[in-house]
MIBAKOL-85544 format. One record per residue (C-alpha): x, y, z; residue number from 0; residue in three letters; chain. Coordinates in Angstrom, 3 decimals, padded with zeros to 6 digits. Each point is the difference from the previous one (the first is absolute). Last residue first. Layout:
NODE / X / Y / Z / NUM / Ala / A
...
END
This chain:
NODE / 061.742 / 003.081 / -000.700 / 342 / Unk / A
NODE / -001.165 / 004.252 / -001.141 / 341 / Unk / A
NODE / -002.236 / -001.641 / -002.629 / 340 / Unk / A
NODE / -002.213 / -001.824 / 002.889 / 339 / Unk / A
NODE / -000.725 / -002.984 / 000.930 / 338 / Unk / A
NODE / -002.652 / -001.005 / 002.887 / 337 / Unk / A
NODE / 001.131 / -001.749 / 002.710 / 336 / Unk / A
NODE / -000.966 / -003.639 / 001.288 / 335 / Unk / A
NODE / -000.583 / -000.698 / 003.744 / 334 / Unk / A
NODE / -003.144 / -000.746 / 000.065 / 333 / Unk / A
NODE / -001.470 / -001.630 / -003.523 / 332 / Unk / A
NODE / -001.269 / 003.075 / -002.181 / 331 / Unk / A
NODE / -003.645 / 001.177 / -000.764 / 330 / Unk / A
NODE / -001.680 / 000.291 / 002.927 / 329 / Unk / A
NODE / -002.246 / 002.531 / -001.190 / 328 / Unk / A
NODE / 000.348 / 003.130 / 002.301 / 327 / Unk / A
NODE / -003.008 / 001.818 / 002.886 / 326 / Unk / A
NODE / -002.078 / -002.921 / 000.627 / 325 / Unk / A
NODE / 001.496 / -000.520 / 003.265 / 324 / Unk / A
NODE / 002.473 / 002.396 / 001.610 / 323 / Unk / A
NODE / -002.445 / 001.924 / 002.477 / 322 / Unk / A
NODE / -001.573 / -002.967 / 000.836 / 321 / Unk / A
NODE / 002.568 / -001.008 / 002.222 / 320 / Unk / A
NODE / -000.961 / 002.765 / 002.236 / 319 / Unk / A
NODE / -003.202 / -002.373 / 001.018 / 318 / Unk / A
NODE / -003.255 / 001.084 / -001.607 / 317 / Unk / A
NODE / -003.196 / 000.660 / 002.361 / 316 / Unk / A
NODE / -001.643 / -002.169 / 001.575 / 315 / Unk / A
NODE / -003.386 / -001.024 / -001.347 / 314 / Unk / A
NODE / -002.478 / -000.071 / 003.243 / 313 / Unk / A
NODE / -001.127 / 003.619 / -001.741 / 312 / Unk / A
NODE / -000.626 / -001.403 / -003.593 / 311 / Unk / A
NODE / -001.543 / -003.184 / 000.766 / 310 / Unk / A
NODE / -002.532 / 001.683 / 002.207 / 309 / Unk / A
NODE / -000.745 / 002.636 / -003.055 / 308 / Unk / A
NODE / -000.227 / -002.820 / -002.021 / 307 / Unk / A
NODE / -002.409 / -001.610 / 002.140 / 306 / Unk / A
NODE / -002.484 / 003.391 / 000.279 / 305 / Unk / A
NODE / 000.250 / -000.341 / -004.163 / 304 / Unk / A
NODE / -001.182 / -003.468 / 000.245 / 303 / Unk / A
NODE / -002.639 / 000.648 / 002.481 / 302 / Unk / A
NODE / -001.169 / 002.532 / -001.621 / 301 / Unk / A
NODE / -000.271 / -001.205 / -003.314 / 300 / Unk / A
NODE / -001.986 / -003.296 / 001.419 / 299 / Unk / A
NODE / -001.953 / 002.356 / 002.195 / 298 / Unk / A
NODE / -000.965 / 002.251 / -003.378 / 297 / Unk / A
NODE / -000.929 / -003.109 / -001.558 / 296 / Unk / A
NODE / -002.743 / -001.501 / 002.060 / 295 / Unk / A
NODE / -001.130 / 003.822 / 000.089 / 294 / Unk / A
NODE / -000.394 / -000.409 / -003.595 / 293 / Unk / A
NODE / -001.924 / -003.405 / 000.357 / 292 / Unk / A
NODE / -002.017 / 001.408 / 002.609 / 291 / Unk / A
NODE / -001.192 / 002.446 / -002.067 / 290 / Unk / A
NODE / -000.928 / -002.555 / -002.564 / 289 / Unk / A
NODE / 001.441 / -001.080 / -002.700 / 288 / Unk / A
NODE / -000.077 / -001.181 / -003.684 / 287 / Unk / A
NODE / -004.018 / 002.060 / -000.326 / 286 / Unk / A
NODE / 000.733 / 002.135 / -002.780 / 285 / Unk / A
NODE / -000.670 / 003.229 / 001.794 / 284 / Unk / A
NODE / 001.893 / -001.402 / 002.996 / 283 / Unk / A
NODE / 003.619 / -000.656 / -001.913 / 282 / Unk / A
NODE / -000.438 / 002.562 / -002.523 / 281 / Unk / A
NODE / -000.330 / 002.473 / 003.069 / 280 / Unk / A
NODE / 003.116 / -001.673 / 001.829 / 279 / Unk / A
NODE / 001.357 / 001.164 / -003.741 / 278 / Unk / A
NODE / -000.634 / 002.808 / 000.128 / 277 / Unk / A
NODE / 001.163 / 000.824 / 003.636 / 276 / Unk / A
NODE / 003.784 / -001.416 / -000.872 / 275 / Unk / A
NODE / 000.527 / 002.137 / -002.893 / 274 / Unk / A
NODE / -001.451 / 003.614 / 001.573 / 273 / Unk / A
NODE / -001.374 / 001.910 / -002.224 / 272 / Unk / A
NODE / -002.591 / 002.077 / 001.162 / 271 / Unk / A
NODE / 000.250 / 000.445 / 003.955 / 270 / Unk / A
NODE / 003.464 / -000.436 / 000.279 / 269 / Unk / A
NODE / 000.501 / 002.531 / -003.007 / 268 / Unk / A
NODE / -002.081 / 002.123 / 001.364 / 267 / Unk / A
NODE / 001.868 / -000.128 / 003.403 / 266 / Unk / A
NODE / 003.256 / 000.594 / -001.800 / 265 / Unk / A
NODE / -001.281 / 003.360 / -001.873 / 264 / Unk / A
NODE / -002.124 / 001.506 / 003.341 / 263 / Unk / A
NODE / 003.484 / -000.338 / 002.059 / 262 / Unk / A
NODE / 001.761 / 002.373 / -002.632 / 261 / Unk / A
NODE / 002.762 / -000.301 / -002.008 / 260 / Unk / A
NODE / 003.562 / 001.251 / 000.429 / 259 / Unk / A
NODE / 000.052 / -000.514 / 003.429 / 258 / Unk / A
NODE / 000.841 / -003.223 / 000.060 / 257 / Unk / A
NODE / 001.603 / -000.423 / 003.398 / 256 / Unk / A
NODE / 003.100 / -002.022 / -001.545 / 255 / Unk / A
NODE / 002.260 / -001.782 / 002.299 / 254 / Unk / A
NODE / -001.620 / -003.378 / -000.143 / 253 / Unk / A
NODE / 000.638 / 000.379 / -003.855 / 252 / Unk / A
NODE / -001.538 / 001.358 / -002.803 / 251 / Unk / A
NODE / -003.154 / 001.131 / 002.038 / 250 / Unk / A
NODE / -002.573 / -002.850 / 000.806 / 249 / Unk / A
NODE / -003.307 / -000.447 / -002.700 / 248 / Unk / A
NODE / 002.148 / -000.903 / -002.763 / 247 / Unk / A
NODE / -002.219 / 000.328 / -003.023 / 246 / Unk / A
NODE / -000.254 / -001.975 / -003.248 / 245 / Unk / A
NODE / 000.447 / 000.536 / -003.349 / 244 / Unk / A
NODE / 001.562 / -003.041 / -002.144 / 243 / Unk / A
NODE / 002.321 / 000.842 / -002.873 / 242 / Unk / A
NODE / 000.467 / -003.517 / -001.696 / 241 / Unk / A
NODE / 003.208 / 000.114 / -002.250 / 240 / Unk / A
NODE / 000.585 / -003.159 / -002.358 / 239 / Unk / A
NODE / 003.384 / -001.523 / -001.206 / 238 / Unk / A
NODE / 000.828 / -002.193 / -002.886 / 237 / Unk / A
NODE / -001.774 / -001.503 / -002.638 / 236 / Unk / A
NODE / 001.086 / -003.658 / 001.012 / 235 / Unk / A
NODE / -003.533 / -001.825 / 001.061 / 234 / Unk / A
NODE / 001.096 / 000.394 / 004.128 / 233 / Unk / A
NODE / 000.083 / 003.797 / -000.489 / 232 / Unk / A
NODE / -003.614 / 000.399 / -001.977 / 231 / Unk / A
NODE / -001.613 / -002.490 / 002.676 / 230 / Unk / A
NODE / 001.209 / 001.245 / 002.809 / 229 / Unk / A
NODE / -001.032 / 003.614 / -000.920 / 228 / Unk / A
NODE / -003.042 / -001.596 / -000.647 / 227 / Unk / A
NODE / -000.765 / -001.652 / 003.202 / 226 / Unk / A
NODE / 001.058 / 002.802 / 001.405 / 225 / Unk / A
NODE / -002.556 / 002.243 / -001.445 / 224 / Unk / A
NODE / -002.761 / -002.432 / 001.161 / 223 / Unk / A
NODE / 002.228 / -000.124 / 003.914 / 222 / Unk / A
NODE / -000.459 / 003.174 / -000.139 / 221 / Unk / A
NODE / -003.806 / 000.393 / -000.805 / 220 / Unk / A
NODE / -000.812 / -002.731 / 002.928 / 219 / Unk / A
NODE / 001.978 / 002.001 / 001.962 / 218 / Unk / A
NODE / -002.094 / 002.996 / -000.052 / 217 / Unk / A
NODE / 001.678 / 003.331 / 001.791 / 216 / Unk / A
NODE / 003.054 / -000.064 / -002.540 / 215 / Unk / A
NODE / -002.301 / 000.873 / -002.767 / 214 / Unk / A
NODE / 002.022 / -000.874 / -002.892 / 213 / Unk / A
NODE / 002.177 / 002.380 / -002.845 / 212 / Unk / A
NODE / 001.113 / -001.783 / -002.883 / 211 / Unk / A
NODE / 002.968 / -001.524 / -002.226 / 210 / Unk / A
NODE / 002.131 / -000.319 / -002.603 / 209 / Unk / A
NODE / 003.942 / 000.477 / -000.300 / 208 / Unk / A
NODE / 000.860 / 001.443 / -003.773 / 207 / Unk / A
NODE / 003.263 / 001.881 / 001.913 / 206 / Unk / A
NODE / -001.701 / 003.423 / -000.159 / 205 / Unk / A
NODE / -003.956 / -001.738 / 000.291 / 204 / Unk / A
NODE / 002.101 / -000.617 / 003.957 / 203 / Unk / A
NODE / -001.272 / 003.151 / 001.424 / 202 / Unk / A
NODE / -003.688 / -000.310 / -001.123 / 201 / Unk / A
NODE / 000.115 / -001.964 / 003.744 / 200 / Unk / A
NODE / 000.523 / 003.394 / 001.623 / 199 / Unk / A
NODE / -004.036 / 001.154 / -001.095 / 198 / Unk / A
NODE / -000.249 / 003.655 / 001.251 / 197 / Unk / A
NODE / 003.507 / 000.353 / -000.790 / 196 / Unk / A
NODE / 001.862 / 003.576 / 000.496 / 195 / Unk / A
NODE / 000.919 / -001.787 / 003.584 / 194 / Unk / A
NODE / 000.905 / 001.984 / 002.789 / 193 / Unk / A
NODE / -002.681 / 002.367 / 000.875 / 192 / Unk / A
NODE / -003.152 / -001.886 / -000.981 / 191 / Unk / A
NODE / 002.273 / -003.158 / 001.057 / 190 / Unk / A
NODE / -001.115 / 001.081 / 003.351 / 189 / Unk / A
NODE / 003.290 / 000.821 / 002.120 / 188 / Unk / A
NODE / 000.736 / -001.676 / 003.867 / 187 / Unk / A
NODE / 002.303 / -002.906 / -000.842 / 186 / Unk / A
NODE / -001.621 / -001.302 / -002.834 / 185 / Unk / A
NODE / -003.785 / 001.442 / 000.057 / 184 / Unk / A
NODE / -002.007 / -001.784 / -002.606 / 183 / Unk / A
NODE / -000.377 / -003.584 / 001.604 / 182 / Unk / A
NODE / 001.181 / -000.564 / -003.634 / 181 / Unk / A
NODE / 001.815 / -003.605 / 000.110 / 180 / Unk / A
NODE / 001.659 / -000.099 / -003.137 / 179 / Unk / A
NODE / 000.185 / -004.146 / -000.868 / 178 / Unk / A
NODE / 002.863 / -000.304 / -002.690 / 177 / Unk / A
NODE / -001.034 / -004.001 / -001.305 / 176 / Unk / A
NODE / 003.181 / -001.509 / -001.146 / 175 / Unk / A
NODE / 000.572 / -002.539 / -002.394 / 174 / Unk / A
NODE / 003.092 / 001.362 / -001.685 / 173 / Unk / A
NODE / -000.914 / 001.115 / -003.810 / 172 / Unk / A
NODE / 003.888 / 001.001 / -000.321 / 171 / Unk / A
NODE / -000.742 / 003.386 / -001.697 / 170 / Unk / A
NODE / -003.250 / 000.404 / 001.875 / 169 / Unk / A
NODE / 001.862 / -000.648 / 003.259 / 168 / Unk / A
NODE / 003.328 / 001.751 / -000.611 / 167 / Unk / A
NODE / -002.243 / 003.250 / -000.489 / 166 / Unk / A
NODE / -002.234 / -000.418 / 002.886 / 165 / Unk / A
NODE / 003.158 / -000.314 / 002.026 / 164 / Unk / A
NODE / 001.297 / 003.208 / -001.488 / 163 / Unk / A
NODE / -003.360 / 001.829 / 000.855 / 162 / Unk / A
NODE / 000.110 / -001.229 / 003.665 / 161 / Unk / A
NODE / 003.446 / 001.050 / 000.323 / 160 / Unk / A
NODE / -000.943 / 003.263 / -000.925 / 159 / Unk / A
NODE / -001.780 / 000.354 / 003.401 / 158 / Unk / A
NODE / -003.968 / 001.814 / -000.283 / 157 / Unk / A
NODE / -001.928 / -003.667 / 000.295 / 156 / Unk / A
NODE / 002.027 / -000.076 / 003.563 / 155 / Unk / A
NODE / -002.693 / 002.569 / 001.286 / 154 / Unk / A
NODE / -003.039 / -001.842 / -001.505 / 153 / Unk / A
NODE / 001.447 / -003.474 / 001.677 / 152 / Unk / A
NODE / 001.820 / -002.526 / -000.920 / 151 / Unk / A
NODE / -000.765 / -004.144 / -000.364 / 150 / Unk / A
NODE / 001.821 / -002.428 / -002.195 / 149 / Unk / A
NODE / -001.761 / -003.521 / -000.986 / 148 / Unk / A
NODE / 001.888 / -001.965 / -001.104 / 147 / Unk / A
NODE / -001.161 / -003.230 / -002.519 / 146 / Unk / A
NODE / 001.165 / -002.858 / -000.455 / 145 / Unk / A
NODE / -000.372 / -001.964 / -003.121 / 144 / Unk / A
NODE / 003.237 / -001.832 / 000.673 / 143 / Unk / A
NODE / 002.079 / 001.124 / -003.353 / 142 / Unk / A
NODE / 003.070 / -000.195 / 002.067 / 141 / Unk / A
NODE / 001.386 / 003.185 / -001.442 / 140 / Unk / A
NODE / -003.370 / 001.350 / 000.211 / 139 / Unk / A
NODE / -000.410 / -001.004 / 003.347 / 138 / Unk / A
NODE / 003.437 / 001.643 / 001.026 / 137 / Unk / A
NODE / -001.119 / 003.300 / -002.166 / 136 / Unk / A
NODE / -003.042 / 000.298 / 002.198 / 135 / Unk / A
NODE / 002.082 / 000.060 / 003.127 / 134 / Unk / A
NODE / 001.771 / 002.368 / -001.955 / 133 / Unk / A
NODE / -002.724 / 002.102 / -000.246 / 132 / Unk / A
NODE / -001.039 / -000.046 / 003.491 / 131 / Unk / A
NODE / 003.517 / 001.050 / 000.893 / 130 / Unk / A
NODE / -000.483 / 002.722 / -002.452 / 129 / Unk / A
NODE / -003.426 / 001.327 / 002.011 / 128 / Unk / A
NODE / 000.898 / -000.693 / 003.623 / 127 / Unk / A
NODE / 002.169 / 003.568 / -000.200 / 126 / Unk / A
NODE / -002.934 / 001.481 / -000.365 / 125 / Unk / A
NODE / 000.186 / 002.096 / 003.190 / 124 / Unk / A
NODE / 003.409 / -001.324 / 002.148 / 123 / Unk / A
NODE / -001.474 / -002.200 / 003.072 / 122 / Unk / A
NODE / -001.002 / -003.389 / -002.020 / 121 / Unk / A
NODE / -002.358 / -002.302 / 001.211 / 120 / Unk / A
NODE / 001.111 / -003.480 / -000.892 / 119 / Unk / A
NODE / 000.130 / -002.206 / -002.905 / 118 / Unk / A
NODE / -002.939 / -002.371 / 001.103 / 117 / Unk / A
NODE / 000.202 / -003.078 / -002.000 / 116 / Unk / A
NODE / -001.304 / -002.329 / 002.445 / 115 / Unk / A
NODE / 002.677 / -001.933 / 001.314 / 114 / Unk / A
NODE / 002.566 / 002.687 / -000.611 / 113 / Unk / A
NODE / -001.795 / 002.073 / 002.343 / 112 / Unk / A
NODE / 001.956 / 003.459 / 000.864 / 111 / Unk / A
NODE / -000.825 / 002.871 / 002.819 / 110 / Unk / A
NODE / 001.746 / 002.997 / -000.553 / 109 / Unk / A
NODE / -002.846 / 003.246 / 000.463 / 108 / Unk / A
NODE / -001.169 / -000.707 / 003.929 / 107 / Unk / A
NODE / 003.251 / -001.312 / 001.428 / 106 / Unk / A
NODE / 003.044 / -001.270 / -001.577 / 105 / Unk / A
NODE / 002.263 / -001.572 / 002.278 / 104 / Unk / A
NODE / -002.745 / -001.927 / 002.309 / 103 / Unk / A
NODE / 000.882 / -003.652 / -001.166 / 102 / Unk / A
NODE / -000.619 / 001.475 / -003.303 / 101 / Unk / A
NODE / -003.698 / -002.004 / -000.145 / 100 / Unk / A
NODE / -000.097 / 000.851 / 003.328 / 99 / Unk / A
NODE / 000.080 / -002.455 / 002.844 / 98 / Unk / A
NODE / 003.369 / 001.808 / 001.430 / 97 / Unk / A
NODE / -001.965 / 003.304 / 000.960 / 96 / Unk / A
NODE / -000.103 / 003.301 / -001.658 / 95 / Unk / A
NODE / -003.802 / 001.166 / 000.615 / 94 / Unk / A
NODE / -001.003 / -000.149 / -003.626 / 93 / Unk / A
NODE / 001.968 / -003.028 / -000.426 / 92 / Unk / A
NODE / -002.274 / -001.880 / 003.056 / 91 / Unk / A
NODE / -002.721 / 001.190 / -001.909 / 90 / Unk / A
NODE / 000.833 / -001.910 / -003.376 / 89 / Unk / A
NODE / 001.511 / -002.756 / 001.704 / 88 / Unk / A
NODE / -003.418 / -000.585 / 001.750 / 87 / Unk / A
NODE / -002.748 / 001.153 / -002.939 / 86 / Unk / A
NODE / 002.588 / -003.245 / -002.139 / 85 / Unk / A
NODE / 000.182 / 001.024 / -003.742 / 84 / Unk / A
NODE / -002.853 / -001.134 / -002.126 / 83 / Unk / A
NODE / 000.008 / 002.505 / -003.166 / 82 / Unk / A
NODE / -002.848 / 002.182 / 001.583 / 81 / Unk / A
NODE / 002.362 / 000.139 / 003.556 / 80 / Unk / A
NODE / 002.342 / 001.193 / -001.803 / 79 / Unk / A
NODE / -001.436 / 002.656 / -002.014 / 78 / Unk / A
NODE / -001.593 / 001.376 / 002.113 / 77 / Unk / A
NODE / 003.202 / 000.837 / 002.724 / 76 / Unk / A
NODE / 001.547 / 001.639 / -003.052 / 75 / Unk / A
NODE / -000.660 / 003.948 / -000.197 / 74 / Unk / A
NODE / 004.055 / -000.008 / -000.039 / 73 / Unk / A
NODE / -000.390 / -000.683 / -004.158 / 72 / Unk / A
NODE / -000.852 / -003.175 / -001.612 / 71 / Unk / A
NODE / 001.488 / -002.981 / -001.643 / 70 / Unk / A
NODE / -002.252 / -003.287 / -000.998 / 69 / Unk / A
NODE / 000.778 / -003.472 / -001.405 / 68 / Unk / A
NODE / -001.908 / -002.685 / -001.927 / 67 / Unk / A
NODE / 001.122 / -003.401 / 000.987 / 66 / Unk / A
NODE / -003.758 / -001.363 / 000.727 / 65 / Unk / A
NODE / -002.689 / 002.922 / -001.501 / 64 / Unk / A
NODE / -001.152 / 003.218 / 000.200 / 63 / Unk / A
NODE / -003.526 / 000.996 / -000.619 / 62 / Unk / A
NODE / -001.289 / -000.344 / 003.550 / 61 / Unk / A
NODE / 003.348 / 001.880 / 000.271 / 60 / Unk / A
NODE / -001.235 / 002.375 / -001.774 / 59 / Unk / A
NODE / -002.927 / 000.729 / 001.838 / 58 / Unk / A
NODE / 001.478 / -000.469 / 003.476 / 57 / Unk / A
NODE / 002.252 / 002.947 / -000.908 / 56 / Unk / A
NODE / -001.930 / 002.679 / -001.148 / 55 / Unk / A
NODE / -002.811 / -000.994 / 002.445 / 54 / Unk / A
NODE / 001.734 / 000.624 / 002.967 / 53 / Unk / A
NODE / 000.717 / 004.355 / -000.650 / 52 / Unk / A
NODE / -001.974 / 000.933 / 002.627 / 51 / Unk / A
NODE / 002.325 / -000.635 / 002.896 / 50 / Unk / A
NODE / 003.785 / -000.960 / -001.147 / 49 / Unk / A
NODE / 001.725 / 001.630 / 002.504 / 48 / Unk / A
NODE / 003.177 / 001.211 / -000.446 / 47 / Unk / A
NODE / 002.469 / -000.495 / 003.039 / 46 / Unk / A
NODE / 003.465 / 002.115 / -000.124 / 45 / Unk / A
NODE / 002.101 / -000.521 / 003.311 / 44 / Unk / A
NODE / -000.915 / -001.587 / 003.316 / 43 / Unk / A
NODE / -002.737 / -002.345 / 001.062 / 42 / Unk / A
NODE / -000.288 / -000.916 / 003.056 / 41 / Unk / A
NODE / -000.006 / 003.317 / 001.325 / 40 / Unk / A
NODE / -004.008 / -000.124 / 000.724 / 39 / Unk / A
NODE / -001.220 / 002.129 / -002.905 / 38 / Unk / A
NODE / 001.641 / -001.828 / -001.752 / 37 / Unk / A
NODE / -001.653 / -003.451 / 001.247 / 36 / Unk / A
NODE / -003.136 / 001.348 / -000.611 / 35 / Unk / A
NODE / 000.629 / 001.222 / -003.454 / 34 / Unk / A
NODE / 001.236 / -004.053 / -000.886 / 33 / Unk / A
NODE / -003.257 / -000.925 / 001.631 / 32 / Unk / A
NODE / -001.717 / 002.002 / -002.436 / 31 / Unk / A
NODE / 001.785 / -001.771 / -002.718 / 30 / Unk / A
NODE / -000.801 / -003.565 / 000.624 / 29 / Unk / A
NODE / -003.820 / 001.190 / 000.656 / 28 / Unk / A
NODE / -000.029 / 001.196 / -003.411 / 27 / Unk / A
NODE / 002.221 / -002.220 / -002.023 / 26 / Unk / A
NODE / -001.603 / -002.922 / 001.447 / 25 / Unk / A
NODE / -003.123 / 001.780 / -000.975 / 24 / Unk / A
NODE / 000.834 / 000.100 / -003.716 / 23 / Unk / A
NODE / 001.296 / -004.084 / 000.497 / 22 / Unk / A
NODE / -003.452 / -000.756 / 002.115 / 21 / Unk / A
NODE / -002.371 / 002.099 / -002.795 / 20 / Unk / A
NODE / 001.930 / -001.397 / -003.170 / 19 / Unk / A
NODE / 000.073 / -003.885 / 001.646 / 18 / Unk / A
NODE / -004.232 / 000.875 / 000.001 / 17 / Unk / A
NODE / -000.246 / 001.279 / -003.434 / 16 / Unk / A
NODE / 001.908 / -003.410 / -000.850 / 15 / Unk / A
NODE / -002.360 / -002.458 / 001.742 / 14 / Unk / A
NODE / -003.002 / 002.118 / -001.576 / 13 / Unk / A
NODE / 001.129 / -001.012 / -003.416 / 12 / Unk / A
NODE / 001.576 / 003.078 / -001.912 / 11 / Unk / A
NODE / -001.146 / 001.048 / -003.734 / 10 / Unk / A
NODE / -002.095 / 002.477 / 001.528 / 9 / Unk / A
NODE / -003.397 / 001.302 / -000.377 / 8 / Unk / A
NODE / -001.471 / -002.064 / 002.423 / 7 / Unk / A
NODE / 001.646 / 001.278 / 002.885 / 6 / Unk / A
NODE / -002.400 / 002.941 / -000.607 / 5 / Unk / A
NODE / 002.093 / 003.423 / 000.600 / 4 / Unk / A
NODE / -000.478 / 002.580 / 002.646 / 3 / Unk / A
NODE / 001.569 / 003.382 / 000.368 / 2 / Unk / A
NODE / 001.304 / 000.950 / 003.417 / 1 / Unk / A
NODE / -002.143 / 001.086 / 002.559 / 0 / Unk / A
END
C-alpha cells in the first residue's frame, strides 16, 4: 500500500487536498485513454505519457499563480491539463483533428495556450530551457512579478544549453524556477550511468543558483518547495532549480517496451509511492471523504475524459487550407515587395 500521511499534518484545507486528488487523477485517467487510443490508430506519432509523474506538476501549480507561465518538454499532456487547458482540445490534438489546440497541426508535443501561459511542449531535448528564460526576461523587463516556470527532464539536465541558460539567469536574476523532472531513466539510461550527479540540482551552486531536491511522489511536499521557489523568484533574487524525483511508470514513449528495468521495480513503486493513492489515503484516514466520495470522483474524471475522447474523434480533421496557416507573420500589406540592395 502506499505510505500514509495524516491530513492533519498539512498546511492544505481538505477542499484543496481534494482539487489535488481530481486534477492528479485527471492526469491519470486523461492519459490512459490517450494509450488506448494509440493503441487503436487514432493516435499517430510520438505520445508520452505522463502516468506517475502527476504530482510534480499539480503541486506547483497549486503554487503557481494568475499570469505566471510554464514551458515543458514533449512529456506535456500534464502539464496542460494542470494549468487549465480544455481535456477536449487537448485530446482532439493528440489525435490530429481541427478542435485541437493547433487546429490539429502539431500533435502530441506542439500544443500552445496563450490564455493560460502554457509555452508548449517542446520536441528538441532542452531546447524549452532558453525559451523559458526569456519568457522570464519579458517579465523582468516588464517588472510584472511573474514567474515561469520551465520544466526538463534528467536526460535534458546533460545539454550545454542548459548550463548557458543557467548562466544568463543568475547573471540577469530572471524569475525563473528550472523544474528537473528526475523520473530517473531519460530515454531508456538510469542517471547511475549517465549522470556523474547523484544530486543534479547541486548543478546550478556553479552560477550561485539555489535550490533542493523534493520527493516528486508527495505533492503536498512539492507544492511546499514551490511555494518557495515562487517566493525567492517573484522577491527579485533571481532564479531557483527544484530537482523533483519521480517515476514514469510507462516506457519513454508509446514505443518504448521498457526493458531496461524490471516489472518487480514499477510495481513497487505503484504499490509504495504512488501520488494519487496517498493522498486518497489522507483523504479517508482523516475523515474529508468517503469511499463513495472518491468513486463520486472517479465517474466525474471519467466521464470527462470519455467526452474528450468523443470530442476528439467527431472532430474532423484539418482542411488543406490549414497547411498555410500559422506558418509566416503577416507582416507586409499584400501586394508590397520587399527591397533589396540588388534594386
Amino acid at each position: 500500500m502506499a505510505t500514509r500521511k495524516s491530513a492533519a499534518k498539512s498546511n492544505v484545507s481538505a477542499d484543496e487536498l481534494k482539487s489535488y486528488y481530481r486534477d492528479m487523477l485527471l492526469i491519470r485517467r486523461f492519459e490512459e485513454k490517450a494509450g488506448q487510443l494509440y493503441g487503436m490508430g487514432l493516435i499517430g506519432g510520438f505520445c508520452h505519457l505522463y502516468i506517475g509523474q502527476e504530482a510534480v506538476v499539480v503541486g506547483l501549480e497549486a503554487a503557481a499563480e494568475e499570469g505566471d507561465k510554464r514551458v515543458t518538454s514533449y512529456r506535456d499532456h500534464g502539464h496542460m491539463l494542470a494549468c487549465g487547458m480544455d481535456p477536449d482540445g487537448v485530446m482532439a490534438e493528440l489525435t490530429g483533428r481541427e478542435g485541437g489546440y493547433s487546429k490539429g497541426k502539431g500533435g502530441s508535443m506542439h500544443m500552445f495556450s496563450k490564455e493560460k501561459h502554457f509555452y508548449g511542449g517542446h520536441g528538441i531535448v532542452g531546447a524549452q530551457v532558453p525559451i523559458g528564460a526569456g519568457l522570464a526576461f519579458a517579465d523582468k523587463y516588464l517588472d510584472n512579478k511573474r514567474v515561469t516556470f520551465a520544466y526538463f527532464g534528467d536526460g535534458a539536465a546533460n545539454q550545454g544549453q542548459v548550463y548557458e541558460t543557467f548562466n544568463m539567469a543568475a547573471l540577469w536574476k530572471l524569475p525563473v524556477i528550472f523544474v528537473i523532472e528526475n523520473n530517473q531513466y531519460a530515454m531508456g539510461t538510469s542517471q547511475q550511468r549517465s549522470t556523474s550527479s547523484a544530486d543534479i540540482y547541486t548543478r546550478g551552486e556553479a552560477f550561485g543558483i539555489p535550490g533542493q531536491v523534493v520527493d516528486g511522489m508527495d505533492v503536498l511536499a512539492v507544492k511546499e518547495a514551490g511555494e518557495k521557489a515562487v517566493g525567492h523568484c517573484r522577491s527579485g533574487k533571481g532564479p531557483y532549480i527544484l530537482e523533483i524525483k519521480t517515476y514514469r511508470y510507462r516506457g519513454h514513449s508509446m514505443s518504448d517496451p521498457a526493458k531496461y528495468r524490471t516489472r518487480e521495480e514499477v510495481q513497487k513503486m505503484r504499490e509504495e509511492k504512488d501520488a494519487i493513492e496517498r493522498v486518497r489515503h489522507m483523504l479517508l484516514d482523516g475523515g474529508h471523504a468517503t469511499e463513495d466520495d472518491l468513486k463520486a470522483i472517479d465517474k466525474e474524471i471519467k466521464d470527462i475524459v470519455n467526452k474528450s475522447a468523443d470530442f476528439a474523434k467527431e472532430s474532423p480533421e484539418p482542411s488543406l487550407d490549414e497547411l498555410y496557416t500559422d506558418i509566416y507573420a503577416d507582416v507586409l500589406p499584400q501586394g508590397d515587395a520587399i527591397e533589396t540592395e540588388e534594386a
